[in-house]
C-alpha positions as CSV (number, residue, x, y, z in Angstrom):
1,X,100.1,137.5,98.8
2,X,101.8,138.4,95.6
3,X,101.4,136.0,92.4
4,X,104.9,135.9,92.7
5,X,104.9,134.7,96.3
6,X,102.3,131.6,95.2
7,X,104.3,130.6,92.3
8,X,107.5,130.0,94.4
9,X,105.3,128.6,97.1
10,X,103.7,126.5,94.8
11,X,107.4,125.3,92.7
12,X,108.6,124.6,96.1
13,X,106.1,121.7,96.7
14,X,107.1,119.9,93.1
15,X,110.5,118.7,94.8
16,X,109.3,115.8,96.5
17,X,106.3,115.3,94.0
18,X,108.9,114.6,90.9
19,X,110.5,112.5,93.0
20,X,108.0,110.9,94.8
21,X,106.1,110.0,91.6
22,X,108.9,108.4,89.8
23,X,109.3,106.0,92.9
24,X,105.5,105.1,93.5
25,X,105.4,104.3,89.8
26,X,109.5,102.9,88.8
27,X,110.3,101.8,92.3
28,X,108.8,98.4,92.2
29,X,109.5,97.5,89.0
30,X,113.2,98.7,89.4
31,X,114.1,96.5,92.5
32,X,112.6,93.2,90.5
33,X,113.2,93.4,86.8
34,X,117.0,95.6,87.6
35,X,118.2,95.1,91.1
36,X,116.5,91.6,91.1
37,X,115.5,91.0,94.1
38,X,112.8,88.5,95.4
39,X,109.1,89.7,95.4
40,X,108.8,89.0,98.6
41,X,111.8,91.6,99.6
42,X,111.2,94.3,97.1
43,X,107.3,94.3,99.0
44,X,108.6,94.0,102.6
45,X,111.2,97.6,101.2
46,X,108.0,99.3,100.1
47,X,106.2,98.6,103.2
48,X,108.6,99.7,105.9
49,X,109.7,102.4,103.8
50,X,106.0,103.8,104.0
51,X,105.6,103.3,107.8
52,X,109.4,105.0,108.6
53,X,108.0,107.8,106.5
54,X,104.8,108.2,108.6
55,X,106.6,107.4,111.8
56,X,108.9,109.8,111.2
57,X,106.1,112.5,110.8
58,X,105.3,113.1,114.7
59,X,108.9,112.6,115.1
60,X,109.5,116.0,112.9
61,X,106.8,117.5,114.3
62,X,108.6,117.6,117.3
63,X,111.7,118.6,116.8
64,X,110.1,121.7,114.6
65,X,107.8,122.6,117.6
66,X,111.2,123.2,119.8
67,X,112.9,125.0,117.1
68,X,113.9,128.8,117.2
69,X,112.9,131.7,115.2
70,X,115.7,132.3,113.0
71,X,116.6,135.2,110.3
72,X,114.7,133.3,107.8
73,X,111.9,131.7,109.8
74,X,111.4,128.7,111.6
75,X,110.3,126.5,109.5
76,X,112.6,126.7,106.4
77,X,115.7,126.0,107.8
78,X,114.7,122.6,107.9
79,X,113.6,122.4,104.4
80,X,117.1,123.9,103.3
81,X,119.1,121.5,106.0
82,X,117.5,118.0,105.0
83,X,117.6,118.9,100.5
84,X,121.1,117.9,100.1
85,X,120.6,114.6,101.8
86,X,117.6,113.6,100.1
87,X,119.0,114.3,96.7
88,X,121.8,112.2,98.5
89,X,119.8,109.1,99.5
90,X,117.3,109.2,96.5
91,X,120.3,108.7,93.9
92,X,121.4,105.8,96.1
93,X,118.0,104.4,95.9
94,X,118.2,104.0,92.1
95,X,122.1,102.3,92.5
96,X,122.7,99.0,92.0
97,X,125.7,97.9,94.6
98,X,128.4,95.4,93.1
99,X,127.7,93.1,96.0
100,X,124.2,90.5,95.9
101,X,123.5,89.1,99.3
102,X,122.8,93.0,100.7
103,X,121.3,94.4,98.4
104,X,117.9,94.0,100.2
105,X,119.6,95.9,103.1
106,X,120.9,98.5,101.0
107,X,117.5,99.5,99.7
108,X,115.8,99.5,102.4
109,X,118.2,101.8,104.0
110,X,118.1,104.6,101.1
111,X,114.4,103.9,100.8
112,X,113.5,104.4,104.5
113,X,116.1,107.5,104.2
114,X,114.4,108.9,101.5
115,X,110.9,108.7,103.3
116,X,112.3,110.0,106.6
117,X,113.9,112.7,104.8
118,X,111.6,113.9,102.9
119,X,109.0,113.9,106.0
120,X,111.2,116.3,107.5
121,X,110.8,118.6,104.2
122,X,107.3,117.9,104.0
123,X,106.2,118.5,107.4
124,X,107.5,122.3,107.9
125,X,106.4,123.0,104.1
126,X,102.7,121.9,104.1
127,X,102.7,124.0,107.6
128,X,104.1,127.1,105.9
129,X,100.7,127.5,104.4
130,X,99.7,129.1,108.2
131,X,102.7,131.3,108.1
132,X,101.9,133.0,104.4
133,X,99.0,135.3,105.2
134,X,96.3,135.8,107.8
135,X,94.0,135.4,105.4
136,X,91.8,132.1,104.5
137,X,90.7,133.2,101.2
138,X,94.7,133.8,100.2
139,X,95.6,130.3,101.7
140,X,93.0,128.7,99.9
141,X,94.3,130.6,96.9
142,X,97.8,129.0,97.7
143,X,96.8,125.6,98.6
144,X,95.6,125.8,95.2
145,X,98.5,126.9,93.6
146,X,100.5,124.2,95.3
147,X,98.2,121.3,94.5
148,X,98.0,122.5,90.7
149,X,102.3,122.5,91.0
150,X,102.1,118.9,92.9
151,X,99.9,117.5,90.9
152,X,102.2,118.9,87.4
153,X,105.6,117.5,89.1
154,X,103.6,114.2,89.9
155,X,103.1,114.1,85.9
156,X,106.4,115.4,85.5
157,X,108.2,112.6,87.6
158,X,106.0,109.9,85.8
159,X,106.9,111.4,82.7
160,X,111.1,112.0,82.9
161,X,111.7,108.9,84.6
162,X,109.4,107.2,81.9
163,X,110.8,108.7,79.3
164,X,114.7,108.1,80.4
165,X,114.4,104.4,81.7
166,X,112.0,103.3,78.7
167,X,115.0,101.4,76.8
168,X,115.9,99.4,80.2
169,X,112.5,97.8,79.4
170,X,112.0,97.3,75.8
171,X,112.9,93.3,76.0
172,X,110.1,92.7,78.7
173,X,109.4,88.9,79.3
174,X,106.3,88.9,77.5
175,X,107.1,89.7,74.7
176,X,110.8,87.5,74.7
177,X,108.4,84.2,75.9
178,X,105.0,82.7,74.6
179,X,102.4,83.0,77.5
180,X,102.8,80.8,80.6
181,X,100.1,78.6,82.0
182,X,99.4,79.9,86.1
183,X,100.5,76.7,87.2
184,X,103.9,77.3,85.9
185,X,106.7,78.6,88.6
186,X,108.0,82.0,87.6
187,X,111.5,80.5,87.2
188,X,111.7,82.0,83.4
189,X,112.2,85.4,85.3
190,X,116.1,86.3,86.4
191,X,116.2,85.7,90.1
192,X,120.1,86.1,90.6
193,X,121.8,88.8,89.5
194,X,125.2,89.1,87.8
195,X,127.7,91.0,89.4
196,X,129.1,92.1,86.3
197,X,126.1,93.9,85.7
198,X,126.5,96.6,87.6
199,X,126.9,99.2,85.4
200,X,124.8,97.2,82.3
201,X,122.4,99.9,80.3
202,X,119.9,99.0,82.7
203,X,121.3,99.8,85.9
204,X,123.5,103.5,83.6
205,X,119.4,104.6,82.5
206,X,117.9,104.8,86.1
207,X,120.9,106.5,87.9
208,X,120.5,109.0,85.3
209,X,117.3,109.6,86.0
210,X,118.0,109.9,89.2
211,X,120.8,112.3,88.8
212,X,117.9,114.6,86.6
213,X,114.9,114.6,89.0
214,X,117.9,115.0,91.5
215,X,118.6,118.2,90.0
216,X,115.2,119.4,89.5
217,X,114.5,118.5,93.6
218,X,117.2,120.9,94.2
219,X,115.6,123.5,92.0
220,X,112.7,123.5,93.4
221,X,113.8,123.9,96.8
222,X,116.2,127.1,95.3
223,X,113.6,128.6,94.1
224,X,110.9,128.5,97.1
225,X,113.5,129.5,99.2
226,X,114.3,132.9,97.0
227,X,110.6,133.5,96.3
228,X,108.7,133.2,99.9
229,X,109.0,135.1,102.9
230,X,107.9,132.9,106.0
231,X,106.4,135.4,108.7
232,X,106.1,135.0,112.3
233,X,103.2,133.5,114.0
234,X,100.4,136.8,113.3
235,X,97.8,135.9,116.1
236,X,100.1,135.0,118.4
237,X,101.0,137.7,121.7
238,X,104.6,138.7,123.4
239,X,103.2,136.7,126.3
240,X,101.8,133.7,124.3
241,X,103.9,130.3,124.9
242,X,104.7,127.5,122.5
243,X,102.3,124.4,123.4
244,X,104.5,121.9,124.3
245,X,104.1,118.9,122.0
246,X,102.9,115.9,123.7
247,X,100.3,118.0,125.7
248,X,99.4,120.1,121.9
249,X,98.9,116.2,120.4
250,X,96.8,115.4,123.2
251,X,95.0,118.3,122.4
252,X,94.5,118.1,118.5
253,X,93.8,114.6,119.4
254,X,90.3,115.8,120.9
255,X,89.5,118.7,119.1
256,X,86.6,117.6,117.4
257,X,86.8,119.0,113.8
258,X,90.0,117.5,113.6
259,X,89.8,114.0,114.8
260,X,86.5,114.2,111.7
261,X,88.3,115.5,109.1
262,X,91.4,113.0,109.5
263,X,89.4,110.2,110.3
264,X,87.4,110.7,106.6
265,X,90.3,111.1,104.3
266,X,92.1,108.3,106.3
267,X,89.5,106.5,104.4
268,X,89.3,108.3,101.4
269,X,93.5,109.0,101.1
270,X,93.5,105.2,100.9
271,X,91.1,104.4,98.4
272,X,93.1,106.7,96.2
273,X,96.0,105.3,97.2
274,X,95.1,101.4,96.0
275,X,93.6,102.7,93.4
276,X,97.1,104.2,91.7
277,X,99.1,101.5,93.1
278,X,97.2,98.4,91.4
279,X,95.5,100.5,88.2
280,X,98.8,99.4,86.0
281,X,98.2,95.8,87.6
282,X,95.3,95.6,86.8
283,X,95.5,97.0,83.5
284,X,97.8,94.8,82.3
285,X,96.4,91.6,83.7
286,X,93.3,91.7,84.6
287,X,92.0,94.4,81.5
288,X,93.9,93.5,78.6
289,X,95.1,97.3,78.1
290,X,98.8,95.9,78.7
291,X,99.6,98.5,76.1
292,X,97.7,101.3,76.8
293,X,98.6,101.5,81.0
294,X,101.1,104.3,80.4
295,X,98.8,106.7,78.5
296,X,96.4,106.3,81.1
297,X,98.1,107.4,84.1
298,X,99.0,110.2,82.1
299,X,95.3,110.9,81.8
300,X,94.7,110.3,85.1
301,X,97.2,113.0,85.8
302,X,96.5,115.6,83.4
303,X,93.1,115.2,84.2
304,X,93.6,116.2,87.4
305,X,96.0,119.1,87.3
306,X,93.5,120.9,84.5
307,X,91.0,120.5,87.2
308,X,92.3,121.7,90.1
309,X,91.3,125.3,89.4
310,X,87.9,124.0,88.5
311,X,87.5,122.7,92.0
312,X,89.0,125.7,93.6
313,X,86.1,127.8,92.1
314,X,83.6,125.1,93.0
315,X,84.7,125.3,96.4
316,X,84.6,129.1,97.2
317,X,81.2,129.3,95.4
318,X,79.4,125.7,97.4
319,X,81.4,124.7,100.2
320,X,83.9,122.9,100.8
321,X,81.6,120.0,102.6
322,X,79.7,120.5,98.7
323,X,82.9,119.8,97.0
324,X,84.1,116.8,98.5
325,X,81.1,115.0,96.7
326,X,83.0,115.4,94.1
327,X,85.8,112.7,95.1
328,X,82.8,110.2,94.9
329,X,82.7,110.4,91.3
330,X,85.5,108.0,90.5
331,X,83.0,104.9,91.8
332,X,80.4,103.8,89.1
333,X,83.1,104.3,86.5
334,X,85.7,102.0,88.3
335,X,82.9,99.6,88.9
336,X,81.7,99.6,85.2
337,X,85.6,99.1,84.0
338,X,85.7,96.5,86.7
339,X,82.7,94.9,84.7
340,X,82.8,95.4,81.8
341,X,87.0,96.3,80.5
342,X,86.8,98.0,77.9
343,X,89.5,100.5,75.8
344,X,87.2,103.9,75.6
345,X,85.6,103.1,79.1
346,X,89.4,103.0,79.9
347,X,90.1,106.5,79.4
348,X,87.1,107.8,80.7
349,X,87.3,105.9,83.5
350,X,91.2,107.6,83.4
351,X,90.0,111.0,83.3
352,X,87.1,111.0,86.1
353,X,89.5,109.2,88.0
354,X,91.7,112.4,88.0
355,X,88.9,114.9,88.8
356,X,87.9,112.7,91.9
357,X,92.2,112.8,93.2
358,X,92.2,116.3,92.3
359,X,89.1,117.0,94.6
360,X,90.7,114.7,97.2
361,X,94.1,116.0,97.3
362,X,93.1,120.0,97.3
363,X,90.2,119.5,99.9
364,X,92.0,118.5,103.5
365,X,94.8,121.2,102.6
366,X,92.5,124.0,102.1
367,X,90.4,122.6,105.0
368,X,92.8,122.0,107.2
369,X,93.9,125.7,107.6
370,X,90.1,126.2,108.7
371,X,90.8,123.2,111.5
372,X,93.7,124.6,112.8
373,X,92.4,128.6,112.9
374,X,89.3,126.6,115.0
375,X,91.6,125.5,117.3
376,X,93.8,128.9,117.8
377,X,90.4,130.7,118.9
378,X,89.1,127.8,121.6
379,X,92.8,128.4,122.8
380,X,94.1,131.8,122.0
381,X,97.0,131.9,124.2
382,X,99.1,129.0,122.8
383,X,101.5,129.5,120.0
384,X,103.4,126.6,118.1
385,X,100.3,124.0,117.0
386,X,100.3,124.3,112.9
387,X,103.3,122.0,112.7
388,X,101.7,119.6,115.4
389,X,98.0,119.6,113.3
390,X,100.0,118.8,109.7
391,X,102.3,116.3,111.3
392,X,100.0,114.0,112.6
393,X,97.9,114.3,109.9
394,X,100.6,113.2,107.4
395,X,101.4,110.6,109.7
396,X,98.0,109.1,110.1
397,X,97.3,109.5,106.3
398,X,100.9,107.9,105.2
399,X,100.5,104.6,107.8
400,X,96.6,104.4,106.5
401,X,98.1,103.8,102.8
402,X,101.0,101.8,104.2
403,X,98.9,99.3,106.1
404,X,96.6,99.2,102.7
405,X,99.9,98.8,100.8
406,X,100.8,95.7,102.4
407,X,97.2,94.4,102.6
408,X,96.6,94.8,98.8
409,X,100.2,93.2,98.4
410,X,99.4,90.5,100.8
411,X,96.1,89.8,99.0
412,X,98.1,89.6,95.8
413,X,101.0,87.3,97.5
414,X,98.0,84.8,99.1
415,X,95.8,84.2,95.5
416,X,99.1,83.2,93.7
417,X,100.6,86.4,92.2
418,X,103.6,85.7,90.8
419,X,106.2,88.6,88.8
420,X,107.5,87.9,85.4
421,X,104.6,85.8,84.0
422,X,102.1,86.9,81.5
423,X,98.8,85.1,82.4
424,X,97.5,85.4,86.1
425,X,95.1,83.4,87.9
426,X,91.9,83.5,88.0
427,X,92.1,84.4,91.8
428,X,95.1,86.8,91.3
429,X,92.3,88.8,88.7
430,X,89.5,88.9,91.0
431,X,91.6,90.3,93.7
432,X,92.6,93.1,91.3
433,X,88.9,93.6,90.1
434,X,88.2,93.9,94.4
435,X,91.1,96.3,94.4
436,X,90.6,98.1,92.1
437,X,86.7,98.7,92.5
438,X,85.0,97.1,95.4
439,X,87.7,98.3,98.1
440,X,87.8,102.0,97.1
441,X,84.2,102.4,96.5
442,X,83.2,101.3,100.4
443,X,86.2,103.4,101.9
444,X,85.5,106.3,100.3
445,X,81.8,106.1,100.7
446,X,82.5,105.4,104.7
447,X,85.0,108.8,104.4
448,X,82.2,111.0,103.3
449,X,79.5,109.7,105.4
450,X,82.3,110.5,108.3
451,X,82.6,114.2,106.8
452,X,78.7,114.6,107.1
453,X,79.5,115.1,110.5
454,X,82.3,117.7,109.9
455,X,81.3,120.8,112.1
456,X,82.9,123.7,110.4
457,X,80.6,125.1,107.4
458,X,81.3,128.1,105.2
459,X,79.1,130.4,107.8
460,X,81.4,129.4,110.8
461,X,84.8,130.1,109.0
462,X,83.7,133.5,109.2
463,X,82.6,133.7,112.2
464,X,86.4,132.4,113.3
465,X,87.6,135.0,111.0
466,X,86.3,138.1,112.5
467,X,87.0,136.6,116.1
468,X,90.4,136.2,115.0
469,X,90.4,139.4,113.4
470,X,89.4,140.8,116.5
471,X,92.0,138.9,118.6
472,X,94.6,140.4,116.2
């Protein structure tokens, strides 16, 4: 693989990053302090957004199994079909209608568009890593590339819509009202919207943002499309048959290597995954680094693009079983800012906290390749798998964090959270201190006690090599 080839392979994956970014971290925020709707509803959008994005996963999988080889591959007309509507739906996500009483409807249509949508890209694009090269050392080198890209248009995303929509929040209630007692009803907070608001500063800032992380979606897709060259399926024979799907998931379902590796960063995916989702929470009320929340997640993310190369060294010279230790590292330092909050214990906690994603997004798509090049020698006459494999991963992956979603949010809802006040229970905090470092720290220590068990060791990927070398 050319660098040039890695690049564009690696550009194309920042699409749905920049986007997906500016939604985990705007999204919630957006739908209560602009669209104003009820807590209750902006949670319940999140949460079946998430589950029609991961139910929508084997659904993909699917219909890409059944599809032709074209001129340009099989995979990437699918990535080129569904890019104008997703750009389509994720503008409409960040629109506030001139009607109240659907609102709630109208975002969680767009919402659970964007997720399907963007399944449909995802799916056929993480899978494209098996149609790059025969090669495991040059897919590893890619994987790398495109976690490094993901991991800059995550920061990216944070960082435009940050910057664009900052004035839409400058009067924040906080700082308009003294601080309310817990007892107090939330009633301050704007529950019914104006009408006449539609196209207020607010509501003018986020659709622009949306109409600039539009743009740079489509960009991204242009470019991946000019720069990589999808090939046909390299191991597979004129006589070889696509698996069809239900019996290939029945399959991956008991190939043992597989059903390991899924079932540990099921675990782990979804440590992470409360981990971002209530840092800024708990930052704000549970920490006393109200001011401070943005700068961290920007060292959170820095951190772990600079050290994605790090751990894609680490990896080639100690295992990838070796490496995954490192996603451990996160725990005593959550668990001492959980303590003991504190501003320099903050960023450091910020910064390990980015080495530990960048280890745990980088390690099940450089070892999933390894998985799926298992499978293709215990049944070598079967073509048509690699979408099936990274389908139901991303399905299994996406309903773990969804179903943790709605827990943590449900935790939240049941000790008395309430939107637009300043001072929290007591209750409300020590959920966010369980969160935050309790949570993570057993399901990610259960996820690599799981991956102990993980058959496939460095000496064993070479074995498959040669044996599919020789099948070749």
């Amino acid at each position: 693989l050319s660098l040039c080839s890695k690049l564009c392979y690696a550009i194309g994956g920042v699409s749905n990053q920049v986007a997906g970014s500016a939604a985990a971290f705007f999204l919630q925020i957006y739908l209560l302090d602009i669209a104003h709707i009820t807590p209750f509803h902006a949670s319940l959008v999140l949460f079946i957004g998430k589950v029609s994005g991961a139910v929508s996963d084997p659904v993909a999988g699917f219909f890409i199994t059944k599809s032709r080889w074209t001129k340009i591959g099989r995979l990437m007309p699918w990535m080129l079909a569904c890019t104008p509507f997703t750009v389509v739906s994720y503008f409409f996500m960040w629109y506030v209608p001139p009607f109240v009483s659907g609102r709630v409807a109208w975002y969680l249509t767009f919402y659970c568009l964007f997720q399907a949508l963007t399944t449909l890209f995802q799916v056929p694009y993480s899978a494209l890593t098996m149609f790059l090269s025969t090669d495991q050392k040059e897919r590893d080198s890619a994987t790398a590339y495109r976690m490094t890209m993901e991991v800059l248009g995550t920061l990216i995303g944070a960082a435009l819509q940050g910057q664009i929509v900052a004035s839409a929040h400058v009067s924040h209630h906080c700082t308009a009202n003294p601080p309310v007692n817990t007892n107090d009803s939330w009633h301050d907070t704007p529950t019914s919207p104006d009408p006449s608001d539609a196209l207020s500063h607010q509501v003018k800032v986020y659709m622009t943002a949306a109409g600039v992380i539009g743009g740079v979606y489509l960009l991204g897709v242009v470019i991946l499309f000019l720069g990589v060259k999808e090939k046909d399926d390299p191991y597979a024979l004129n006589s070889d048959r696509a698996i069809p799907f239900c019996k290939g998931l029945g399959l991956t379902m008991k190939h043992g290597p597989y059903v390991k590796l899924t079932a540990a960063f099921l675990l782990i995916s979804t440590a992470v995954q409360l981990e971002q989702s209530n840092f800024v929470l708990f930052c704000t009320h549970a920490a006393d680094l109200r001011n401070h929340f943005q700068y961290l997640v920007v060292t959170i993310l820095v951190s772990a693009a600079v050290s994605i190369p790090f751990w894609q060294k680490f990896l080639q010279r100690f295992g990838k079983k070796c490496a995954a230790c490192g996603i451990s590292w996160m725990i005593p330092f959550a668990v001492m800012l959980v303590t003991i909050p504190n501003l320099i214990l903050a960023y450091f906690v910020a910064f390990t906290s980015g080495l530990s994603i960048a280890a745990s997004l980088l390690l099940p798509w450089s070892m999933l390749p390894d998985v799926v090049d298992n499978f293709r020698l215990q049944n070598p006459h079967g073509k048509g798998h690699e979408t099936i494999f990274y389908s139901s991963y991303v399905f299994f992956t996406k309903m773990s964090a969804g179903i943790g979603l709605g827990i943590s949010a449900a935790g939240l809802e049941f000790t008395g959270y309430k939107p637009g006040i300043c001072r929290q229970s007591s209750d409300v905090i020590l959920t966010l201190k369980i969160l935050i470092g309790a949570v993570p720290a057993i399901l990610i220590l259960l996820g690599l006690f799981i991956l102990l068990f993980y058959p496939i060791t460095e000496e064993s990927r070479k074995e498959t090599k040669l044996a599919l070398e020789v099948l070749r």
